[in-house]
C-alpha positions as CSV (number, residue, x, y, z in Angstrom):
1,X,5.1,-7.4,-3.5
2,X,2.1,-9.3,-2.1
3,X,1.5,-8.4,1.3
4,X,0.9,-12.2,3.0
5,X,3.9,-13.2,0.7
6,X,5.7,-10.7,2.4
7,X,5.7,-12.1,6.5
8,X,3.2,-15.3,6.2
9,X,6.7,-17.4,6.5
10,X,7.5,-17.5,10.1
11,X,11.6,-17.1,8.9
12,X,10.0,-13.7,8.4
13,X,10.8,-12.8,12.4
14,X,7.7,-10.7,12.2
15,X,5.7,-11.1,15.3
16,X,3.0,-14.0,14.6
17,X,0.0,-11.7,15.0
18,X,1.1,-9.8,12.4
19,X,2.3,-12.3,9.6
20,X,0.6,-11.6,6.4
21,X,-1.2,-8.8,6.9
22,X,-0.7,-4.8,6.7
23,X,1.0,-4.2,9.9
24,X,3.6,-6.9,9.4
25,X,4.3,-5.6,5.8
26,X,5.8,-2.1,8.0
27,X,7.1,-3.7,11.3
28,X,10.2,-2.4,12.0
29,X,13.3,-4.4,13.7
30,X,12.8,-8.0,12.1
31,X,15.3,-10.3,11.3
32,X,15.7,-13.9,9.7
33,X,13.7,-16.2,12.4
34,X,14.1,-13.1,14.8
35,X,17.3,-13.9,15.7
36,X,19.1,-10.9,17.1
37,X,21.8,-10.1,14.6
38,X,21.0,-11.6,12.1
39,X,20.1,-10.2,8.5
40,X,16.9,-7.8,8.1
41,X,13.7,-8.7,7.0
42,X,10.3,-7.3,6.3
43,X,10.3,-3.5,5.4
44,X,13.9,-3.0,7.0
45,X,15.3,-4.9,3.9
46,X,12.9,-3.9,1.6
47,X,14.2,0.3,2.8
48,X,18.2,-1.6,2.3
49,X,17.4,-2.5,-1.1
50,X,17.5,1.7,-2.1
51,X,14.2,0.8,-4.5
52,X,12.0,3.6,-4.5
53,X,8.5,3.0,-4.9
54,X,6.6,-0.5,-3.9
55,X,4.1,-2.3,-6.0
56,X,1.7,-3.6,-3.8
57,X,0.0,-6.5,-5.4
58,X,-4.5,-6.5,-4.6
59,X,-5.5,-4.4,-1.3
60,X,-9.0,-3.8,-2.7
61,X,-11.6,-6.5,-1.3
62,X,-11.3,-9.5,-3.3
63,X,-13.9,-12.6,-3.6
64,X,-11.7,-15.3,-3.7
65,X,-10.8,-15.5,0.5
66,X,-13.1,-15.6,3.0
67,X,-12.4,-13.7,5.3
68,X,-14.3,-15.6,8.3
69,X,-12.0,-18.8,7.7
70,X,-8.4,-20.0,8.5
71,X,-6.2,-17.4,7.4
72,X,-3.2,-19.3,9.4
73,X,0.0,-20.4,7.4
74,X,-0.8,-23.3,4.7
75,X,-5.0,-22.8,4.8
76,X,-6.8,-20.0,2.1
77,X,-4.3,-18.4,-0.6
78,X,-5.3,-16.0,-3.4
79,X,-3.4,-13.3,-5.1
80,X,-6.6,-11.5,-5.5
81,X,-7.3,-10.2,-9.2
82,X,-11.2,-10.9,-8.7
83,X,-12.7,-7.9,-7.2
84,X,-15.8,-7.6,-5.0
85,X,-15.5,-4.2,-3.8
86,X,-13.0,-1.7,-5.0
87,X,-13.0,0.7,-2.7
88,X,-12.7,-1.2,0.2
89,X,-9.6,-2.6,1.8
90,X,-9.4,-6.5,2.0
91,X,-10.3,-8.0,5.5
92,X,-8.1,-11.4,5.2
93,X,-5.1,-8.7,5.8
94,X,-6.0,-6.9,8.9
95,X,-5.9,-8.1,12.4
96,X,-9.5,-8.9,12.8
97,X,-12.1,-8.9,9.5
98,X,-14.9,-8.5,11.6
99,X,-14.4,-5.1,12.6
100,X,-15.2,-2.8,9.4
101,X,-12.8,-0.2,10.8
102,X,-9.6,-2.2,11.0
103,X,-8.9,-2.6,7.7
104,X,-9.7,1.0,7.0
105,X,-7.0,1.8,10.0
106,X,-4.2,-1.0,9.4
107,X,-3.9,-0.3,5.5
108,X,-3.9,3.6,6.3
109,X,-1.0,2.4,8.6
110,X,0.7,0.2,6.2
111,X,0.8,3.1,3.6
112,X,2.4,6.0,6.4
113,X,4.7,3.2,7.4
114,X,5.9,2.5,4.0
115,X,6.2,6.5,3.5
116,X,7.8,7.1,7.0
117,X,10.9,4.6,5.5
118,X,10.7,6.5,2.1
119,X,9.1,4.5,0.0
120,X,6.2,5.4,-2.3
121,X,3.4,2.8,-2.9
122,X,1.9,2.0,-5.8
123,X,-1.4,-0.1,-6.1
124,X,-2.6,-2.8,-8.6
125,X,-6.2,-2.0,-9.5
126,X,-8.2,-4.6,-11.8
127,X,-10.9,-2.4,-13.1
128,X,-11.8,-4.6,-16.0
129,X,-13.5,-7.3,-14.9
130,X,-14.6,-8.4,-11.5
131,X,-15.0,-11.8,-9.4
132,X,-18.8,-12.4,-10.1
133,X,-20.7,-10.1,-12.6
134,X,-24.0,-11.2,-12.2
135,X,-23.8,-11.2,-7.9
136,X,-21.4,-7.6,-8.4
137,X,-22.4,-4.5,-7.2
138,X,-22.9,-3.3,-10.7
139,X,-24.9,-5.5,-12.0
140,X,-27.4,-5.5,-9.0
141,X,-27.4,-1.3,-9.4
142,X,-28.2,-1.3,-13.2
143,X,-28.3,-4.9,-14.7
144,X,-26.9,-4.9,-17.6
145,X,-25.1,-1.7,-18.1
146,X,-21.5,-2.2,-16.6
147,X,-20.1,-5.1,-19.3
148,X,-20.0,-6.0,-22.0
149,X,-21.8,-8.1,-24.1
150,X,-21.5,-9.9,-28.1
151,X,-24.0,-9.8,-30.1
152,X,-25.5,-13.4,-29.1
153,X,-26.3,-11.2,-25.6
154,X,-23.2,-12.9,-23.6
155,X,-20.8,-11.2,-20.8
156,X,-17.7,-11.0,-23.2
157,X,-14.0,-12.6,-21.9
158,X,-11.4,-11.0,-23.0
159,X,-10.0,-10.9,-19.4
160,X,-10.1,-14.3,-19.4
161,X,-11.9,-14.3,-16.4
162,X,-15.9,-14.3,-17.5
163,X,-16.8,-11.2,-17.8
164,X,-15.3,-7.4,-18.9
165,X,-16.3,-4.1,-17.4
166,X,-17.7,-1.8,-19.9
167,X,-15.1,1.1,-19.2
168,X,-16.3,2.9,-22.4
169,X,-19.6,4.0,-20.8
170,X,-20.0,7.0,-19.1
171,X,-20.8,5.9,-15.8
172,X,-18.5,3.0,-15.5
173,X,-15.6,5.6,-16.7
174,X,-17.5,7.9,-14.0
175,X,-16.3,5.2,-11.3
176,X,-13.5,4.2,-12.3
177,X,-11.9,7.4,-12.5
178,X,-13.8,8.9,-8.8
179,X,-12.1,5.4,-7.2
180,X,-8.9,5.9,-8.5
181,X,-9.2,9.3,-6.7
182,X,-10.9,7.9,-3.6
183,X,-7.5,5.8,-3.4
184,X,-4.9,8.8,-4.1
185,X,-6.5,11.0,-1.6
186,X,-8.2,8.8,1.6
187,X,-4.9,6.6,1.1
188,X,-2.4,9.0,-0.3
189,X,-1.4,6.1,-2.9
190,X,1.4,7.0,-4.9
191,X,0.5,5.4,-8.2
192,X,-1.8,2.7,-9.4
193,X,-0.7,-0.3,-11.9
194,X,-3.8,-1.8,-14.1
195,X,-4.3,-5.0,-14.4
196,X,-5.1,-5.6,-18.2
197,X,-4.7,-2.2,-19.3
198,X,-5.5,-3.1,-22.8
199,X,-9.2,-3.8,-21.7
200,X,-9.9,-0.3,-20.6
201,X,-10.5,2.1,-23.7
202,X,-8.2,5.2,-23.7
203,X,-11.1,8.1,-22.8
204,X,-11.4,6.4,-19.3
205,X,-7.2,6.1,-19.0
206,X,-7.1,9.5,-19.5
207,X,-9.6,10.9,-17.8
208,X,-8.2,8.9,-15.1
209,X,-4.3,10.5,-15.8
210,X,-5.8,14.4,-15.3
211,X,-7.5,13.8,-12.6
212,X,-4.6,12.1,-11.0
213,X,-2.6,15.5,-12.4
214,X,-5.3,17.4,-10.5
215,X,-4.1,15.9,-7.2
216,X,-0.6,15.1,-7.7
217,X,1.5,14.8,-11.1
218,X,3.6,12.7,-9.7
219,X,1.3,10.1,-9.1
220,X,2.4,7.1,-11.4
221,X,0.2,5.1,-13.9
222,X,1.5,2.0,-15.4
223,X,-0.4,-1.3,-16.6
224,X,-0.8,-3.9,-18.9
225,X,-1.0,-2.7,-22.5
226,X,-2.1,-5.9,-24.1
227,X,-4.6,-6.2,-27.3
228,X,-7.0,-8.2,-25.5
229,X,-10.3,-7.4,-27.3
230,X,-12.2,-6.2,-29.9
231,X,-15.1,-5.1,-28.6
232,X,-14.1,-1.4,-28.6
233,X,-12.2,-1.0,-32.1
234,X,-9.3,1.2,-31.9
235,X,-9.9,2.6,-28.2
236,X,-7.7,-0.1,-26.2
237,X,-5.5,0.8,-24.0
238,X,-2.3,-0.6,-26.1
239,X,1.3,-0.1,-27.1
240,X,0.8,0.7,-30.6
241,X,-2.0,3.2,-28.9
242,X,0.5,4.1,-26.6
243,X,0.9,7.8,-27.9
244,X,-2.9,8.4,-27.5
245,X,-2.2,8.5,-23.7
246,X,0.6,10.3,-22.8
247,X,1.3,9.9,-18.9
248,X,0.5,6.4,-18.7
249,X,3.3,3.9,-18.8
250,X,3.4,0.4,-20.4
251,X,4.9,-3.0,-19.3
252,X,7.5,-3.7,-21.9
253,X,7.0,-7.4,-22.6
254,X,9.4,-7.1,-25.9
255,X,12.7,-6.6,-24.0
256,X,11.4,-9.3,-21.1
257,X,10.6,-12.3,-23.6
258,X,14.0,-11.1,-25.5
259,X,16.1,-11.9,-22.7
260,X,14.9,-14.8,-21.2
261,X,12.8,-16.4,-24.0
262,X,8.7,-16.4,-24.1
263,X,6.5,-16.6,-21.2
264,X,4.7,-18.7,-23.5
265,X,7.3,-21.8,-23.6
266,X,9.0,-22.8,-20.4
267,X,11.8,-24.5,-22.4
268,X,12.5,-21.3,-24.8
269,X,16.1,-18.8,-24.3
270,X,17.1,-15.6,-24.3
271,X,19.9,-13.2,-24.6
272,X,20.9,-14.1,-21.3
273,X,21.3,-18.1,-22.3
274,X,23.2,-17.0,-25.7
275,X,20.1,-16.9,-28.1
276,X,21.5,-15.7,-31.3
277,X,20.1,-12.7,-33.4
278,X,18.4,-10.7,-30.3
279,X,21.5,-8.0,-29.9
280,X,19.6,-5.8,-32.5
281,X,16.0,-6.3,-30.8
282,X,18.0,-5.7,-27.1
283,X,19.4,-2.9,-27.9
284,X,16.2,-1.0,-29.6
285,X,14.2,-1.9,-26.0
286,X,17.2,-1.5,-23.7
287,X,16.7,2.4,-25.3
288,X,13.9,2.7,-24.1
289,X,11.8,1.1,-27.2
290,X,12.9,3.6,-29.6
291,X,11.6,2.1,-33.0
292,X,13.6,5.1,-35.2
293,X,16.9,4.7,-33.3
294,X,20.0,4.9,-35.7
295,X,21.2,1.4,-37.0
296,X,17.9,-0.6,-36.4
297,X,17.3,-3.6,-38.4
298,X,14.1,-5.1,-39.2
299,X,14.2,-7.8,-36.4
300,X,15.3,-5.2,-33.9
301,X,11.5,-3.3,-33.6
302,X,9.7,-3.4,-30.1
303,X,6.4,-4.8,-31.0
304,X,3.2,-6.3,-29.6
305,X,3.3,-9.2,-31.9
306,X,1.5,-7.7,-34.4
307,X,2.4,-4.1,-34.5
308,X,4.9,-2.1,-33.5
309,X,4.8,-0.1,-30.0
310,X,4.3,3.6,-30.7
311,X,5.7,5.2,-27.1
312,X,6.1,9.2,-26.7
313,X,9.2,8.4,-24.6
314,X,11.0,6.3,-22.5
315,X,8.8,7.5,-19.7
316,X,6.0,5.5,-21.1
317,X,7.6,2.4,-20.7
318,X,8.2,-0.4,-17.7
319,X,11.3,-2.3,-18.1
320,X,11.3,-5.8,-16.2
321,X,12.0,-9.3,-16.8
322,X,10.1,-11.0,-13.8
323,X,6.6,-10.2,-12.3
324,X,4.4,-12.5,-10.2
325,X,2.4,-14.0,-13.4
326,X,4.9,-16.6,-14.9
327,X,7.7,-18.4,-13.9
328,X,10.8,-16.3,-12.3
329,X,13.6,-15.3,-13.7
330,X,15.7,-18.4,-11.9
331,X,12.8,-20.8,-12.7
332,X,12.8,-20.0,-16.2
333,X,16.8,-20.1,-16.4
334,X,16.6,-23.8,-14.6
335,X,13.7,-25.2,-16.8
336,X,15.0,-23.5,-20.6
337,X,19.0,-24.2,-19.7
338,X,18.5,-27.1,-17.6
339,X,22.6,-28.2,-17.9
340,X,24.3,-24.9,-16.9
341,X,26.2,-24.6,-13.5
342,X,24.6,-23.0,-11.0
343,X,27.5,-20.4,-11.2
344,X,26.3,-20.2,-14.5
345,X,22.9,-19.6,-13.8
346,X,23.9,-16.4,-11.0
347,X,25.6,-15.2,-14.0
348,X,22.9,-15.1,-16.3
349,X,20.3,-13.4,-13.6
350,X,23.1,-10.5,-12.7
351,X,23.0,-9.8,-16.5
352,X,19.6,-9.9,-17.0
353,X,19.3,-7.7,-13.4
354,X,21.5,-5.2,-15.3
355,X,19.7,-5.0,-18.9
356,X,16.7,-3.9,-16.9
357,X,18.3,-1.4,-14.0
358,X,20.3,0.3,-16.4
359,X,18.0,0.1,-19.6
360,X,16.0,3.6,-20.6
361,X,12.8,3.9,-18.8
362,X,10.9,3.0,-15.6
363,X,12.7,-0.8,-13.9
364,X,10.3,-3.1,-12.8
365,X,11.3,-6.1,-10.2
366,X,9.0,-8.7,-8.2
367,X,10.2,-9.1,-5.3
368,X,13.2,-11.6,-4.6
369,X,14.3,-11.2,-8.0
370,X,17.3,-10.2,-6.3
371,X,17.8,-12.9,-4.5
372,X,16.7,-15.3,-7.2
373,X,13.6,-16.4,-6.4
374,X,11.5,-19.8,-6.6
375,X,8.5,-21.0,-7.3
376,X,9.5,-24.7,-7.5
377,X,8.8,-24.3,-11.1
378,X,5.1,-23.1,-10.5
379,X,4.8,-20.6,-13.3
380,X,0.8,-19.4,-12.3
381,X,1.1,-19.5,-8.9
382,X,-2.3,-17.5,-7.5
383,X,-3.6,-19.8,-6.1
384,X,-0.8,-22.2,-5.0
385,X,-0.5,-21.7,-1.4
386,X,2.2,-20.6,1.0
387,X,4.1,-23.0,0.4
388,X,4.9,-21.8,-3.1
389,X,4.6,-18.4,-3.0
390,X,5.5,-17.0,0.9
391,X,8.9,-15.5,0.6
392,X,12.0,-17.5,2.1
393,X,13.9,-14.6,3.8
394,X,16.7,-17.6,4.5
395,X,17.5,-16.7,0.4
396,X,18.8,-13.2,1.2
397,X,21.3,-14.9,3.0
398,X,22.1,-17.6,0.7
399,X,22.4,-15.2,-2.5
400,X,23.7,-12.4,-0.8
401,X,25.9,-11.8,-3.3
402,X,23.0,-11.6,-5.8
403,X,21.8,-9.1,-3.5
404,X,24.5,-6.7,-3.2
405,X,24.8,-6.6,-6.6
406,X,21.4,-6.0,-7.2
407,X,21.7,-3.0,-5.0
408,X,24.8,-1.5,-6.3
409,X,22.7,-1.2,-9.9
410,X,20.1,0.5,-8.1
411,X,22.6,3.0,-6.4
């Protein structure tokens, strides 16, 4: 869940001062345009839902907003993988960015709120690369030494994003792993997802896993096992590595692209739309990915792409079929099966809503999957606006039926 997402849309009924930012994430009492009676929104629905941990997306400071401008409905909009400081709370989100202390305060608050209703929060961290290397923090400490470079003495990109953080070195491991704690104990986080898991080499992930264990075993670490580089041989953070670090859990990209067809083609299907030939495949993931299960064939291994996934358990993996990156679940159903009904369409989501709730391993949902989400089609949406991304709380009444059923999985 993004937290301006969350309460930007004034159908929210969370009090305008608050909308988009920590405190309106965990007001209490809100309904659909604040109308007394009527359905509950905000954190009150989220606690209705019987979900029990929350995936919040970036909290750390992030370059992309500024934080002095027009953060009103409509004006700046960035999901925030681009990080300037990571262990600092972002300003755009607390109730007045020039005062240092408020963010520190409100996000403590939005944490203890989320607790006091039961829910355990889990934060996305983007360790590998950051919003500007050669302006970062790092690079103005000890140029040079926190990326990575090729051999022609260029930042490298397997992030996509310009530059990668050189987690194999000691002192960059050294950080990441004293942040990650800095997180868990001045904000009693519950567990961290990694953006881009696959960047950061498997000494630092597990470093990172024992000294979570040191604090509290029950803190969770999932992230995004894909082979993304080369740059450190064999020590990536992958599936096929998944073995190498036990504790950590994996985003399972096999069973999502298996039942609703690749993220890569907007047009392709899925189980859910009557692809043939994927029973095999959906039943190896929906078991948690287990590659040696009796009566495999050889189209039905959970693989990468290239290899296949090598998990110690169903612990280590993350079941879901929609996340923010992407279109959603019902964007993807109306652009790859374009003629069904819209009956039709329901139908298909409730079954993919099951594979993933009831599937072996740890379920995974962006919120308003349940309630069948849109984008309009925009299937990259971080920088799209409000418009496109602020959640329209009038659709949990619309698909309440989507809703409840979505809830009676979870129970």
């Amino acid at each position: 869940a993004n937290v301006r997402d969350m309460t930007i849309n004034p159908n929210s009924g969370v009090s305008e001062a608050n909308r988009g930012k920590y405190l309106g994430f965990v007001e209490e009492g809100t309904t659909v345009d604040g109308k007394q009676g009527a359905a509950s929104t905000g954190i009150d629905y989220l606690k209705s839902l019987g979900v029990t941990h929350v995936q919040i997306m970036p909290v750390y400071d992030y370059g992309s907003v500024d934080e002095t401008g027009d953060l009103s409905y409509g004006a700046q909009y960035n999901w925030g993988y681009d990080p300037e400081n990571y262990n600092v709370p972002e300003g755009s989100y607390s109730s007045d960015p020039s005062d240092p202390s408020a963010r520190v305060k409100e996000m403590k608050q939005m944490v203890s709120g989320l607790h006091k209703n039961g829910l355990y929060v889990v934060m996305d961290v983007v360790y590998n690369h950051v919003y500007n290397a050669s302006e970062h923090a790092f690079n103005k400490t000890v140029p040079g030494y926190y990326f990575r470079y090729d051999a022609n003495g260029n930042l490298t990109n397997g992030s996509g994003c310009g530059n990668d953080v050189a987690s194999e070195r000691a002192m960059a491991r050294k950080y990441i792993v004293d942040s990650v704690k800095y997180w868990a104990t001045e904000y009693n986080v519950d567990g961290f997802r990694f953006d881009l898991m696959g960047l950061i080499d498997q000494t630092t992930m597990n470093q990172v896993r024992a000294a979570l264990d040191e604090i509290d075993p029950s803190i969770l670490v999932i992230g995004e096992g894909w082979d993304m580089t080369d740059a450190i041989g064999n020590q990536e953070t992958t599936q096929p590595n998944a073995s190498k670090v036990k504790g950590v859990a994996f985003f399972n990209d096999s069973l999502r692209d298996a039942i609703k067809g690749s993220v890569f083609s907007d047009e392709d299907t899925g189980f859910i739309a009557g692809k043939a030939d994927k029973e095999n495949l959906i039943a190896t993931n929906v078991l948690g990915c287990n590659n040696k299960r009796e009566g495999i064939d050889e189209n039905g291994h959970c693989n990468n792409g290239t290899a296949d996934t090598n998990y110690g358990g169903a612990d280590q993996v993350v079941q879901y079929v929609e996340i923010h990156d992407n279109l959603t679940l019902y964007d993807k159903l109306v652009k790859s099966a374009p003629n069904d009904s819209e009956e039709t369409r329901l139908a298909r989501a409730k079954l993919a809503d099951s594979l993933i709730l009831l599937s072996q391993g740890i379920a995974d949902m962006q919120f308003g999957q349940e309630f069948l989400r849109t984008k309009g089609g925009n299937g990259n949406s971080y920088n799209a606006g409000d418009a496109v991304n602020a959640i329209d709380w009038n659709r949990t009444v619309e698909q309440a039926g989507s809703v409840n059923y979505v809830k009676g999985l979870i129970a």
